[in-house]
C-alpha positions in Angstrom: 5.1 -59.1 1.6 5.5 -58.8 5.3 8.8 -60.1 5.0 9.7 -57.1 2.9 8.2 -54.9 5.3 10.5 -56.1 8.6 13.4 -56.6 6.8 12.9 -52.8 4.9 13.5 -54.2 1.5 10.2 -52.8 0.5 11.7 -49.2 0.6 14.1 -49.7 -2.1 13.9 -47.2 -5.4 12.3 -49.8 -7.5 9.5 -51.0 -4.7 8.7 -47.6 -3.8 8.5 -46.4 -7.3 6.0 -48.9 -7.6 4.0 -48.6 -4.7 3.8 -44.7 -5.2 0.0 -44.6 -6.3 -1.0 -46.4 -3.1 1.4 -44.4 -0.7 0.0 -40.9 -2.2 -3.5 -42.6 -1.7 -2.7 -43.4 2.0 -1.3 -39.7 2.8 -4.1 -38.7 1.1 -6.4 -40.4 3.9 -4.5 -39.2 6.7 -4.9 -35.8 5.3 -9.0 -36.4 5.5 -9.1 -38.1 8.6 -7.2 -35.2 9.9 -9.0 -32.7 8.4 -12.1 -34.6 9.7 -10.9 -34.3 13.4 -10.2 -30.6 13.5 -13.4 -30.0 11.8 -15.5 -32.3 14.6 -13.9 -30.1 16.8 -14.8 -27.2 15.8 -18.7 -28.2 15.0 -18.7 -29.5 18.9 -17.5 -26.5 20.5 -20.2 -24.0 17.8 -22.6 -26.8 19.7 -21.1 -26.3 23.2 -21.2 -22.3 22.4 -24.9 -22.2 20.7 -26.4 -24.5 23.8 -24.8 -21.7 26.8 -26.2 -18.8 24.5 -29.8 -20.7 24.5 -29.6 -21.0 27.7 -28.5 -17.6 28.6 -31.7 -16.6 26.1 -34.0 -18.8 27.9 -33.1 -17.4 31.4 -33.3 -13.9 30.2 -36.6 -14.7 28.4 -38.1 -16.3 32.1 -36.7 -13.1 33.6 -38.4 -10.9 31.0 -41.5 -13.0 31.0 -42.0 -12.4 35.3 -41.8 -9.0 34.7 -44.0 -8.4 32.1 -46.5 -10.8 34.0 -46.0 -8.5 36.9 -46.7 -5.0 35.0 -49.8 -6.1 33.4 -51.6 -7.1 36.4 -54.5 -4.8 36.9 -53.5 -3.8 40.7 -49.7 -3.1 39.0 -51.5 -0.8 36.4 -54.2 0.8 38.5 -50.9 1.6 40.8 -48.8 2.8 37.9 -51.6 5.6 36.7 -52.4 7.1 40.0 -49.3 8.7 40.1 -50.6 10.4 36.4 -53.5 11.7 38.7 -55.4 8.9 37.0 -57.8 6.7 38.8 -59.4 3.3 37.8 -63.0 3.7 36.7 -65.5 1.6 39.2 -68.1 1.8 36.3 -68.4 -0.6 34.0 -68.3 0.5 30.1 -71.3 0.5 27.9 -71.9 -0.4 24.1 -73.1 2.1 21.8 -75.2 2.0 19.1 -75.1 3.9 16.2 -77.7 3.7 13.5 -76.7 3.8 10.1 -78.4 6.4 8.9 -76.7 8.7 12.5 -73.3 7.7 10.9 -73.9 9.4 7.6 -75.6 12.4 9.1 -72.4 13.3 10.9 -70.2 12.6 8.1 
């Protein structure tokens, strides 16, 4: 056999007739190893892309996240209404009661 193969005598009509199923069956594993490469490829760069976008998300969520944290501090607020002509109230609320029998009255 690898006589045959250095001296080329395997490539004759009759040997290459015969050795067609396992030739097509070779090609056809070069096909799906290539196939496999270009489609590893392509799955590492959608990784390569999706991790820069989550990161891109994630600094733009820290971003978002510090200002929010900023407007809803009570000094921010307080700061924001007064030029509405509102003022922060320096009393503190109170609960009101309402007896059931009040409620239906006033429906």
């Amino acid at each position: 056999m690898l006589a045959g193969v250095l001296n080329g005598s395997f490539l004759t009509r009759e040997q290459v007739l015969g050795n067609m199923p396992f030739l097509l069956f070779i090609a056809g594993l070069m096909l799906v190893y290539i196939g496999y490469g270009y489609w590893t490829e392509r799955t590492v760069r959608d990784l390569q892309r999706t991790d820069a976008d989550l990161k891109e998300l994630r600094s733009e969520y820290i971003t978002v996240r510090s200002h929010l944290d900023r407007t809803e501090q009570q000094s921010q607020v307080a700061e924001d209404i007064s030029g509405l002509g509102l003022r922060e109230s320096r009393v503190p609320p109170r609960k009101l009661t309402v007896e059931p029998e009040q409620a239906e009255a006033v429906r």
